[in-house]
N, CA, C and O atoms as a CHARMM CRD file, in Angstrom:
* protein
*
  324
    1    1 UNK  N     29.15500  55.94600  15.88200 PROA 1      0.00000
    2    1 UNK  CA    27.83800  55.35200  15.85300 PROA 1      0.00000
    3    1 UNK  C     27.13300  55.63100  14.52200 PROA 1      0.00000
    4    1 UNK  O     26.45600  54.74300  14.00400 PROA 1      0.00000
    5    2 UNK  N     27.24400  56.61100  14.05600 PROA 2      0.00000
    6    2 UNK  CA    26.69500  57.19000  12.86400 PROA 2      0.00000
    7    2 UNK  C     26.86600  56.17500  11.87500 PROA 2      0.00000
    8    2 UNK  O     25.89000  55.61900  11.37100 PROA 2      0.00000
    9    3 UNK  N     28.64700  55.75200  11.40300 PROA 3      0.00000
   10    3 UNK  CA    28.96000  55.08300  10.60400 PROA 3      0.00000
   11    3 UNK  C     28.71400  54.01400  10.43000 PROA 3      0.00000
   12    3 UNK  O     28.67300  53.56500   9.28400 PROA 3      0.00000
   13    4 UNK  N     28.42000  53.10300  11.73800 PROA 4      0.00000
   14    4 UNK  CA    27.24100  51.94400  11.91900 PROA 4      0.00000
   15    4 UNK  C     26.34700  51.84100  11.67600 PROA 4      0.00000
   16    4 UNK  O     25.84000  50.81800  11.21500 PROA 4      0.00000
   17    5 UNK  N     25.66900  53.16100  11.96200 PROA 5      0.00000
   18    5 UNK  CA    24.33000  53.15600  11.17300 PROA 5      0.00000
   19    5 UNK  C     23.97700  53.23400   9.59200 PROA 5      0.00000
   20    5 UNK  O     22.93800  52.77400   9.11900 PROA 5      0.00000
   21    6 UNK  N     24.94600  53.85200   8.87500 PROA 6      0.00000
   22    6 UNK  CA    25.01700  54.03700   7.74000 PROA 6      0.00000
   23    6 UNK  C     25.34000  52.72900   7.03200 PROA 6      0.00000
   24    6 UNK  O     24.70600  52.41000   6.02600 PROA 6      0.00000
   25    7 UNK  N     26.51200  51.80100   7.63300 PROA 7      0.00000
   26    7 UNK  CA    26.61100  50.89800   7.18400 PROA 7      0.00000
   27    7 UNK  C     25.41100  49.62600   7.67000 PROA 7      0.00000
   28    7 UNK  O     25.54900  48.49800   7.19600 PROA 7      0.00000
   29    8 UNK  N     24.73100  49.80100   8.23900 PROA 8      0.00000
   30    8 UNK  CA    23.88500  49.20500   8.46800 PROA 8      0.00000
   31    8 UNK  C     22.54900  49.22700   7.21900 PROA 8      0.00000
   32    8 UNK  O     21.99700  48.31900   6.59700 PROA 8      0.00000
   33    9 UNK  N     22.40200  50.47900   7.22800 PROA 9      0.00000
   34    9 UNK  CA    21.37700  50.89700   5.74900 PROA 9      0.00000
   35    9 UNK  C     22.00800  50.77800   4.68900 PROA 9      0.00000
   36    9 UNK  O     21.24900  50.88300   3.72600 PROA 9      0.00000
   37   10 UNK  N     23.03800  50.60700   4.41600 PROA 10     0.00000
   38   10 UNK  CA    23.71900  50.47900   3.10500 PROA 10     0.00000
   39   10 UNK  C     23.91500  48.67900   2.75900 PROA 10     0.00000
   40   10 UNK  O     24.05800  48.26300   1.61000 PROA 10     0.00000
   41   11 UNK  N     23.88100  47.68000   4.10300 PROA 11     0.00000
   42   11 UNK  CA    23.65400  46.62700   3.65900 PROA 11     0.00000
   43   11 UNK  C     22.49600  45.99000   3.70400 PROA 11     0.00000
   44   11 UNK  O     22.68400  44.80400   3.43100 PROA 11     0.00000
   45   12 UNK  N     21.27400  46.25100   3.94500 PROA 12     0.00000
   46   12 UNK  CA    20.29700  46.44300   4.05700 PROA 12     0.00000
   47   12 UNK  C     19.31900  47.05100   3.29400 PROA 12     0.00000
   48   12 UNK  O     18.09700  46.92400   3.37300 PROA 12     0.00000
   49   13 UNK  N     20.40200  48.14700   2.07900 PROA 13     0.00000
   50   13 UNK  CA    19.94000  48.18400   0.69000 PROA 13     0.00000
   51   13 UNK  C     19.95200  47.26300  -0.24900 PROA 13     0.00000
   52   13 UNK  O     19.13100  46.92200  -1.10100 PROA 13     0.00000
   53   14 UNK  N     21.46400  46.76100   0.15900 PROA 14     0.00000
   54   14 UNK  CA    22.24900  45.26800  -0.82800 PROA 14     0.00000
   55   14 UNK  C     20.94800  44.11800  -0.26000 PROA 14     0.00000
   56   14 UNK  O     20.11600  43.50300  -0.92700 PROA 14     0.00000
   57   15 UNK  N     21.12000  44.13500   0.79800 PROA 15     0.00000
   58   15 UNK  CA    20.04900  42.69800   0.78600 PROA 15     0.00000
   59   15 UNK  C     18.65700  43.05700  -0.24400 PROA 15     0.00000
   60   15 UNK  O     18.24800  42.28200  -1.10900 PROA 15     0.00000
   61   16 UNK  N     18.12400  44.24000   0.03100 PROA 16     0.00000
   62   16 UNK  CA    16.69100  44.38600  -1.01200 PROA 16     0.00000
   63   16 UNK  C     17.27300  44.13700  -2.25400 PROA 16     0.00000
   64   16 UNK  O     16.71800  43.39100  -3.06100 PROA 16     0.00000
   65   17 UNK  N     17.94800  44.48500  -2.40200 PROA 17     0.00000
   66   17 UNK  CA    18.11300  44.50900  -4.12400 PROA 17     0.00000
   67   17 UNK  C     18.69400  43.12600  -4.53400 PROA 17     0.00000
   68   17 UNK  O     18.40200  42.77300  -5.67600 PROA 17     0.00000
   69   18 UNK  N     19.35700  42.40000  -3.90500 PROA 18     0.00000
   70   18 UNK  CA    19.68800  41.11100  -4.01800 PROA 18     0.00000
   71   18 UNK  C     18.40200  40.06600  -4.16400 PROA 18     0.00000
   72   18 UNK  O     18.38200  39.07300  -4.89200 PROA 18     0.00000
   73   19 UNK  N     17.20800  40.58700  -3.19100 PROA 19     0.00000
   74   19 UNK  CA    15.89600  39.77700  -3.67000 PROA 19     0.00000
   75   19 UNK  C     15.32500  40.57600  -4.42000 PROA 19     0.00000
   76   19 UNK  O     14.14900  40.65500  -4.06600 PROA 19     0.00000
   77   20 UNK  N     15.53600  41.21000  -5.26900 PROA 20     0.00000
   78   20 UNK  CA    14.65000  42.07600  -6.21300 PROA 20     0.00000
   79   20 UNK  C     13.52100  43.17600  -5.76900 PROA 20     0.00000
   80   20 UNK  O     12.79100  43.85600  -6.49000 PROA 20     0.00000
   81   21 UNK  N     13.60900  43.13200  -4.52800 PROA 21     0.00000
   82   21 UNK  CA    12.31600  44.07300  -3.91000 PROA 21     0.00000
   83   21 UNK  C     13.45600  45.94700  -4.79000 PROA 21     0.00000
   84   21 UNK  O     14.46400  46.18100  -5.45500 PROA 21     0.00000
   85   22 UNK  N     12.15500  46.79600  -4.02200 PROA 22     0.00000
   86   22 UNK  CA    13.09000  48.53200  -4.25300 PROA 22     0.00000
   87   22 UNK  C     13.30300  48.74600  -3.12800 PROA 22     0.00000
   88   22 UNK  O     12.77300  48.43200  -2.06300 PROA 22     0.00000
   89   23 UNK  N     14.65400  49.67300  -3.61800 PROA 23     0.00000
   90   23 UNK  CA    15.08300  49.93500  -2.59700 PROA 23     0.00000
   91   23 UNK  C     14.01600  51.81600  -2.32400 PROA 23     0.00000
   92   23 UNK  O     13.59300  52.51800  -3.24300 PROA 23     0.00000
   93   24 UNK  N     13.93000  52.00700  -1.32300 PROA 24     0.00000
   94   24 UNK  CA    13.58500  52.85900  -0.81100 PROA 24     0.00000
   95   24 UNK  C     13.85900  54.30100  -1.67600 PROA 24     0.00000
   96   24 UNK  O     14.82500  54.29400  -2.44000 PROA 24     0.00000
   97   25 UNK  N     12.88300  55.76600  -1.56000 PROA 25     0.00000
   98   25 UNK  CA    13.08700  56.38400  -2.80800 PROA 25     0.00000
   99   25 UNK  C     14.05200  57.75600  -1.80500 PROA 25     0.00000
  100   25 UNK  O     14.71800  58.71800  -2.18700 PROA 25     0.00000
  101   26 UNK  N     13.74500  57.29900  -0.60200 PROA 26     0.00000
  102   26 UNK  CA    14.04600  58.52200  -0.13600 PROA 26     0.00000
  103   26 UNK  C     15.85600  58.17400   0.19800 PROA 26     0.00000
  104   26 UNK  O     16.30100  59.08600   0.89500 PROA 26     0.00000
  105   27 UNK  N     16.56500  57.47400  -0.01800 PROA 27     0.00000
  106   27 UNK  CA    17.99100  57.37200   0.47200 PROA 27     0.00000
  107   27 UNK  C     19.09000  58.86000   0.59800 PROA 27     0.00000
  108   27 UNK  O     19.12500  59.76900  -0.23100 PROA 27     0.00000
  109   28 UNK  N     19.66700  58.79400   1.48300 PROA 28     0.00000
  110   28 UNK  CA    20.23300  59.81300   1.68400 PROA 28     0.00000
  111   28 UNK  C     21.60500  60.04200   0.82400 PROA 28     0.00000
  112   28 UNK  O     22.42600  59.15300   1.04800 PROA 28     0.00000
  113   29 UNK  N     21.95000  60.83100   0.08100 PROA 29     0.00000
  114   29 UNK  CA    23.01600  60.94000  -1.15400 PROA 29     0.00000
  115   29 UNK  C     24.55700  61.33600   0.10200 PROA 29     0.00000
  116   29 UNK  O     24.60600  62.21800   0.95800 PROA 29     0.00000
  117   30 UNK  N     25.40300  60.50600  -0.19100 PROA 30     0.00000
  118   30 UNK  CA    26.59300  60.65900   0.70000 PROA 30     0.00000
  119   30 UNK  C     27.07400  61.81100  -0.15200 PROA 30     0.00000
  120   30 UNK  O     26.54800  62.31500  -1.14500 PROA 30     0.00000
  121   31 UNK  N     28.34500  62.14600   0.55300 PROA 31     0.00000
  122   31 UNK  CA    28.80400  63.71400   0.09400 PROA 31     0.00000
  123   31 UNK  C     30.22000  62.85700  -0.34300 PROA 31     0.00000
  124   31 UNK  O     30.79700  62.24000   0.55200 PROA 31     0.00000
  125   32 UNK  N     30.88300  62.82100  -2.02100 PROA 32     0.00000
  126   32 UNK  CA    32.10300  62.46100  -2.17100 PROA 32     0.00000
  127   32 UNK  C     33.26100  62.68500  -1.57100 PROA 32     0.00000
  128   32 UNK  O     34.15900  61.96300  -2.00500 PROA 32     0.00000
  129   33 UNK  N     33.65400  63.60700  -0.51800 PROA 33     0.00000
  130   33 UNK  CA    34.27400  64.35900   0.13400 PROA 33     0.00000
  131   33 UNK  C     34.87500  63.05300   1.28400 PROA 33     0.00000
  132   33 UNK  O     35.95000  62.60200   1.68100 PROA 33     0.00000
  133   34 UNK  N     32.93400  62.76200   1.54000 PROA 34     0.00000
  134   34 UNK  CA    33.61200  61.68000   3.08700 PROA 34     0.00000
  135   34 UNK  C     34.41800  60.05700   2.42300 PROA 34     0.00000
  136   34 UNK  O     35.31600  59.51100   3.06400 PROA 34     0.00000
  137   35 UNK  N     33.96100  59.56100   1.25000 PROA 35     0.00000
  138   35 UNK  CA    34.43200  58.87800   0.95300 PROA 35     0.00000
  139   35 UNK  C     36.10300  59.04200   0.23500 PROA 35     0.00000
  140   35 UNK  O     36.61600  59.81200  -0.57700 PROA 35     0.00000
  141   36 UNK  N     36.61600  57.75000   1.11900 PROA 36     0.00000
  142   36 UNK  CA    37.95600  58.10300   0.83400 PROA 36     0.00000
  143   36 UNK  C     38.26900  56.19300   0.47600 PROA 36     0.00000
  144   36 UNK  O     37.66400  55.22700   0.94000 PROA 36     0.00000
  145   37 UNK  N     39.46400  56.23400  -0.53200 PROA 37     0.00000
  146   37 UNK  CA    39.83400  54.92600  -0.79600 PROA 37     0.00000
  147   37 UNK  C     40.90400  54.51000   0.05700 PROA 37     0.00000
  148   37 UNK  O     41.39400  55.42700   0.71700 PROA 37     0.00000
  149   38 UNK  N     41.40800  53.35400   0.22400 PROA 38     0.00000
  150   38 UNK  CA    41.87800  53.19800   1.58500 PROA 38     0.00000
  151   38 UNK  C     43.74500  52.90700   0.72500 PROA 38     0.00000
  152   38 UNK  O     44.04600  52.18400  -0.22500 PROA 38     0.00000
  153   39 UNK  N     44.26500  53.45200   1.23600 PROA 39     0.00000
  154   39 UNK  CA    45.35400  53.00300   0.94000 PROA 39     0.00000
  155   39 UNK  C     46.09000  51.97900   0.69100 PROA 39     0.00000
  156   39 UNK  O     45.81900  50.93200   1.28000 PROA 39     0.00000
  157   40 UNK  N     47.27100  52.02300  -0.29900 PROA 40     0.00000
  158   40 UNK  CA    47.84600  50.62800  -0.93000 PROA 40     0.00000
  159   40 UNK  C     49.07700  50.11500  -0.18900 PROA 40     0.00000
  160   40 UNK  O     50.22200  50.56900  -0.20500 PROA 40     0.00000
  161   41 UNK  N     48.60900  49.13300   0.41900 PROA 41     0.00000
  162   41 UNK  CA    50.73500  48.66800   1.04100 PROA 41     0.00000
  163   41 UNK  C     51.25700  48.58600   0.18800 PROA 41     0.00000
  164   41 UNK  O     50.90500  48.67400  -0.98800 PROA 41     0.00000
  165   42 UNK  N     52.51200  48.34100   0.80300 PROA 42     0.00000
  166   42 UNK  CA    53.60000  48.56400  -0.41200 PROA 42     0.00000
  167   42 UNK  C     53.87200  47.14100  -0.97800 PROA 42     0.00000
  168   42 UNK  O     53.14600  46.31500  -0.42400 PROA 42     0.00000
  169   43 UNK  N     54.62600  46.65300  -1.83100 PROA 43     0.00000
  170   43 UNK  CA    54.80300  45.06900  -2.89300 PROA 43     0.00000
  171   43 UNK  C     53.72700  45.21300  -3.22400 PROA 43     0.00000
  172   43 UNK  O     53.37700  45.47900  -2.07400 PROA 43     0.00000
  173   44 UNK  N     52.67900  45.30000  -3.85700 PROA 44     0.00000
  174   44 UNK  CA    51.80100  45.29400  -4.84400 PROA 44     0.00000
  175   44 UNK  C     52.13100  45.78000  -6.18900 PROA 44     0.00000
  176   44 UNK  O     52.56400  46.85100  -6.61400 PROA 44     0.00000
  177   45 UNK  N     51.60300  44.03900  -7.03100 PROA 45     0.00000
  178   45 UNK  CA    51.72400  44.51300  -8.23000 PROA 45     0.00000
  179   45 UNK  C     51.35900  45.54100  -9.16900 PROA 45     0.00000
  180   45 UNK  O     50.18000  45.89300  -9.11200 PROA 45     0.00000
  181   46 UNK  N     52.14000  46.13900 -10.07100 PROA 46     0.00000
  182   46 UNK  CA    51.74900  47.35300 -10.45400 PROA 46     0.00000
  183   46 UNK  C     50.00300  47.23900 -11.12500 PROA 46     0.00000
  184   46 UNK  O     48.98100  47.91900 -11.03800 PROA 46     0.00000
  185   47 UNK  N     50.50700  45.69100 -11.94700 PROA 47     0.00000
  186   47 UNK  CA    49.12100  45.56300 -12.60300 PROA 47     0.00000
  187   47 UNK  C     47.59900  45.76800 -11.55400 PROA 47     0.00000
  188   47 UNK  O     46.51000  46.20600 -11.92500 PROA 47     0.00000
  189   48 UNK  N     47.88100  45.42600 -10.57500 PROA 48     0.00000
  190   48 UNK  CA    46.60400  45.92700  -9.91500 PROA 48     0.00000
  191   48 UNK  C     46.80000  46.99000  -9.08600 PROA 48     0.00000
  192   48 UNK  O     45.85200  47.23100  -8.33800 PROA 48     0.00000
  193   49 UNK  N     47.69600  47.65100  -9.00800 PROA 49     0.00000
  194   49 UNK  CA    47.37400  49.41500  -8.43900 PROA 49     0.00000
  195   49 UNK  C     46.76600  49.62700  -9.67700 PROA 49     0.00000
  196   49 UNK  O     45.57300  49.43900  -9.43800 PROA 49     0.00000
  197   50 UNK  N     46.91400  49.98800 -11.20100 PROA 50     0.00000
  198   50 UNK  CA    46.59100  50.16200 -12.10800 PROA 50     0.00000
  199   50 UNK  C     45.33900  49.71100 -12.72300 PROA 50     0.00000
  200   50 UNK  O     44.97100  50.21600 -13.78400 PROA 50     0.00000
  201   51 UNK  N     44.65800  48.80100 -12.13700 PROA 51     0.00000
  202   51 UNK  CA    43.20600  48.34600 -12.08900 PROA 51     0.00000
  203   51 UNK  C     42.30500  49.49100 -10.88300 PROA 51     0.00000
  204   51 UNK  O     41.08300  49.38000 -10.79400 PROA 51     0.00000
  205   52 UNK  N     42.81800  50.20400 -10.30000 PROA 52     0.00000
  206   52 UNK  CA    41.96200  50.63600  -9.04500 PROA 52     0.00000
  207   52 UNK  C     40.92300  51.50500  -9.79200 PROA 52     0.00000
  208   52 UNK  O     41.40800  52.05100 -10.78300 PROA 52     0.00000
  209   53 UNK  N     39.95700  51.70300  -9.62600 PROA 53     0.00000
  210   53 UNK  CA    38.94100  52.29600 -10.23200 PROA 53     0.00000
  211   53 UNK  C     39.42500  54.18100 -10.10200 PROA 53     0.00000
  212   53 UNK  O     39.06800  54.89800 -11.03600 PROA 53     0.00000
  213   54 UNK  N     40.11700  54.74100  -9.06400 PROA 54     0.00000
  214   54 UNK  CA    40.59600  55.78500  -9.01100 PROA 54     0.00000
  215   54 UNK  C     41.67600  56.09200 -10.27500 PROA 54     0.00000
  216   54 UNK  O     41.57800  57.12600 -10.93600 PROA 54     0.00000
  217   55 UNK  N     42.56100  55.23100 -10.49700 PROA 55     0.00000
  218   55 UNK  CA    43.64900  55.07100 -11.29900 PROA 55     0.00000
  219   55 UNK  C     43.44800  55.11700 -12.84900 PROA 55     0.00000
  220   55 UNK  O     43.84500  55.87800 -13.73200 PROA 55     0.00000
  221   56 UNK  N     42.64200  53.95300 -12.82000 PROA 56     0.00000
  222   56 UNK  CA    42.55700  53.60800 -14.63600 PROA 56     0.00000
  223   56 UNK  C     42.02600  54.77900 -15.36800 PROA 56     0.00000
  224   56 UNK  O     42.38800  54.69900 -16.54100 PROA 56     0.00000
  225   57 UNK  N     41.27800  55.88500 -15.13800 PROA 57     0.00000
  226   57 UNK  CA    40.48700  56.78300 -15.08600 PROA 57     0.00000
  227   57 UNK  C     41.39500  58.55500 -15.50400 PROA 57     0.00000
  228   57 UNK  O     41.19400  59.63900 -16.05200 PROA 57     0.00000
  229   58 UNK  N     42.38000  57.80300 -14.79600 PROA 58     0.00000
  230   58 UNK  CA    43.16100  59.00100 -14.62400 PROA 58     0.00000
  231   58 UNK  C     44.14000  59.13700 -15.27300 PROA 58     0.00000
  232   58 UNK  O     44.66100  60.24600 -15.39500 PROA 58     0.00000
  233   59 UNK  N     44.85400  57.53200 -16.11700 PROA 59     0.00000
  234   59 UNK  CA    45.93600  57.50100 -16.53100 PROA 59     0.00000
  235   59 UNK  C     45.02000  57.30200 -18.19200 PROA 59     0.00000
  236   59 UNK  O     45.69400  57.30000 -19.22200 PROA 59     0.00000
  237   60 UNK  N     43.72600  57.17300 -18.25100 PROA 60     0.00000
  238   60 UNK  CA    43.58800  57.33400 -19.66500 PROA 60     0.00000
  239   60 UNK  C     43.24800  59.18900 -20.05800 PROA 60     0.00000
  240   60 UNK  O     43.50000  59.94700 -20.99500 PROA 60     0.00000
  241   61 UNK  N     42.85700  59.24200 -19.31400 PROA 61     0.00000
  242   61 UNK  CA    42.92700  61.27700 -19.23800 PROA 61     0.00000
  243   61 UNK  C     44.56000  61.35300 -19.81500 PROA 61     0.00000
  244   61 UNK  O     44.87000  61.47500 -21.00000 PROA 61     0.00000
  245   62 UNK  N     45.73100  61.22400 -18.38400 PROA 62     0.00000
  246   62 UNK  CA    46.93600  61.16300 -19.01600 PROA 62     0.00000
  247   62 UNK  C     47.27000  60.87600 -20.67300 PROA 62     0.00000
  248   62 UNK  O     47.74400  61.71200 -21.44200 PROA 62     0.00000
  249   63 UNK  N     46.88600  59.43200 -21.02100 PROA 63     0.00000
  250   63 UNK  CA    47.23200  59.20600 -22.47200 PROA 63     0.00000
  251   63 UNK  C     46.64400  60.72200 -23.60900 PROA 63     0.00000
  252   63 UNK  O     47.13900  61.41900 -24.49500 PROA 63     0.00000
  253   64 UNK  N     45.47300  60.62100 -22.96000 PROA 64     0.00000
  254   64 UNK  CA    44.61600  61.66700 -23.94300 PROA 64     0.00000
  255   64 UNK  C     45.03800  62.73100 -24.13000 PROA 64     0.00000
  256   64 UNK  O     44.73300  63.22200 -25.21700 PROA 64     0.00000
  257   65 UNK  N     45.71000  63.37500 -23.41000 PROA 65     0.00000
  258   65 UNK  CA    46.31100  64.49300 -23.29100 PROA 65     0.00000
  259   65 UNK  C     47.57400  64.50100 -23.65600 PROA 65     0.00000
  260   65 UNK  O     48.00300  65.60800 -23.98000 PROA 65     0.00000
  261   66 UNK  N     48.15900  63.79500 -23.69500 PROA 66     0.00000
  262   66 UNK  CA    49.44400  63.29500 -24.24100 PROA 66     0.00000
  263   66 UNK  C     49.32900  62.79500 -25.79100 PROA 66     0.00000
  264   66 UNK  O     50.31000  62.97500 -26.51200 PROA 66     0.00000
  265   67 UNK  N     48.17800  62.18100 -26.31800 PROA 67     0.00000
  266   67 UNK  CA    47.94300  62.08700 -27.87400 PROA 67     0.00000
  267   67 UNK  C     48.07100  63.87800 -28.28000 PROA 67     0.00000
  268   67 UNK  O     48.71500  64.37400 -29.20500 PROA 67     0.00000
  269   68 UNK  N     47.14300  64.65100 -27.14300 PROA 68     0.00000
  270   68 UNK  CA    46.79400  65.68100 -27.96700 PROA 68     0.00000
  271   68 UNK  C     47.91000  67.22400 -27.81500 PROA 68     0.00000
  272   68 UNK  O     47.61900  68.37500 -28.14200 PROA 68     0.00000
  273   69 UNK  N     49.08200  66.76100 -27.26900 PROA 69     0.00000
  274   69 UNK  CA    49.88600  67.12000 -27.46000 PROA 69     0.00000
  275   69 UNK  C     50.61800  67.20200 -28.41800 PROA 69     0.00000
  276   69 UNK  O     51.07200  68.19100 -28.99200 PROA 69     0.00000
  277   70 UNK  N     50.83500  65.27800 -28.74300 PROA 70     0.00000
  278   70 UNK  CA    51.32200  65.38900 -30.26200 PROA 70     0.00000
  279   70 UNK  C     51.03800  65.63200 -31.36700 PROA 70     0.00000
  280   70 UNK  O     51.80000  65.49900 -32.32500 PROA 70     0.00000
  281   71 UNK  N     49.44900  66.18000 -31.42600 PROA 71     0.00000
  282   71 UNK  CA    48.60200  66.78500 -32.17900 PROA 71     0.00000
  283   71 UNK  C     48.81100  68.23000 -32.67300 PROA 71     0.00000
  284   71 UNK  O     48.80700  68.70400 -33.80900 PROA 71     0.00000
  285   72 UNK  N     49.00000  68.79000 -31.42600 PROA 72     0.00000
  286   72 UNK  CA    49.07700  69.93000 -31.60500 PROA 72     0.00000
  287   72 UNK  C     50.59300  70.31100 -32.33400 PROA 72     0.00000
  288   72 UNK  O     50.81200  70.79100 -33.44700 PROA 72     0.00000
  289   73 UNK  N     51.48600  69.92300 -31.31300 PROA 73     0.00000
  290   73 UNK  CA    53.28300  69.62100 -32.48100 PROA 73     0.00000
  291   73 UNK  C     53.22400  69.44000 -33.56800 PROA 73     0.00000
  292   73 UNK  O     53.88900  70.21200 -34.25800 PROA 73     0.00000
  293   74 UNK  N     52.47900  68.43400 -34.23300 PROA 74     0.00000
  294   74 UNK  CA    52.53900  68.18200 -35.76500 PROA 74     0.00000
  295   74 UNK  C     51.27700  69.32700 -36.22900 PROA 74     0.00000
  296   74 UNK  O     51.31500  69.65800 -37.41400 PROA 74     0.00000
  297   75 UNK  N     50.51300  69.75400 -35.63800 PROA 75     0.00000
  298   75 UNK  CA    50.10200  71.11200 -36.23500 PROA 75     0.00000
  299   75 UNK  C     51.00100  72.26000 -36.64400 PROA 75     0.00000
  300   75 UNK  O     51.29300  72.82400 -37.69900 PROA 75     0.00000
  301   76 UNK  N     51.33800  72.37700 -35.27500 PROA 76     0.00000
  302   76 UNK  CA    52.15200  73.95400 -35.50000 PROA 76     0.00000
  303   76 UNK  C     53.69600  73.56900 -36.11900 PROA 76     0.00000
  304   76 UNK  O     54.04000  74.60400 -36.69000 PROA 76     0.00000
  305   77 UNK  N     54.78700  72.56000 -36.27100 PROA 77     0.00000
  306   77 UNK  CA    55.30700  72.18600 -37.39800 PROA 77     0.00000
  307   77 UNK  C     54.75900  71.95200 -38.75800 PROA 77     0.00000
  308   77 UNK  O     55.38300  72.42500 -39.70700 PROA 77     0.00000
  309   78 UNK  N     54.01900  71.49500 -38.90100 PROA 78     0.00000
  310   78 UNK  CA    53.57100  72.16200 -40.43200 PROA 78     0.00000
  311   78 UNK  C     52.91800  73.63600 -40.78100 PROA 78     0.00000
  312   78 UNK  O     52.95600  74.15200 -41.89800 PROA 78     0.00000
  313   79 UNK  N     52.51500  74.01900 -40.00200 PROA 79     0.00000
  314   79 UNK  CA    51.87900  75.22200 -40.20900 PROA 79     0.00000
  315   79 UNK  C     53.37800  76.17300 -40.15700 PROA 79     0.00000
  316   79 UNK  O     53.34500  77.01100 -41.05800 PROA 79     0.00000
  317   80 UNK  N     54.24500  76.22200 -39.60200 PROA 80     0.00000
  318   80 UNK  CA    55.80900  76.79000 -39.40100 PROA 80     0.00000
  319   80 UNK  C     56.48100  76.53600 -40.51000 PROA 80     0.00000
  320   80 UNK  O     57.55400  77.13500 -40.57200 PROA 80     0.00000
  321   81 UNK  N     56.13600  75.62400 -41.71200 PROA 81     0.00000
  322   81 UNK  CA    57.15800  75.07900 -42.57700 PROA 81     0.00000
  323   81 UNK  C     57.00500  75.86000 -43.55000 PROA 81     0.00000
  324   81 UNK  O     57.70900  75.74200 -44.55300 PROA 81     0.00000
């Protein structure tokens, strides 16, 4: 029942803000914990697992860390030479 209700105020925010009115100051802040993304069946193209807002996020961290790896290698090889 809860979650009905929540989703009830949560579209009911979308409608205010869709006519430009405010939305209310007091809204209650969800806890990231309860939100969960819903899982991917399987045959899906890679290109859009790789669009998921969880994903793209995570695999540019990956790159970054992986540039600064090779950063650090070509440091400490020259500094070794």
């Amino acid at each position: 029942m809860a979650r009905y209700k929540r989703q009830v105020a949560q579209h009911l925010n979308q409608l205010t803000l869709l006519v430009g009115a405010t939305v209310a100051d007091n809204l209650a802040a969800l806890p990231l914990a309860d939100e969960q993304i819903a899982g991917l069946p399987g045959g899906l193209p890679s290109d859009l697992q790789r669009s998921r807002p969880d994903i793209l996020p995570a695999e540019y961290q990956l790159r970054a860390a992986n540039a600064n790896i090779g950063v650090a290698r070509a440091a400490f090889s020259l500094a070794s030479a």
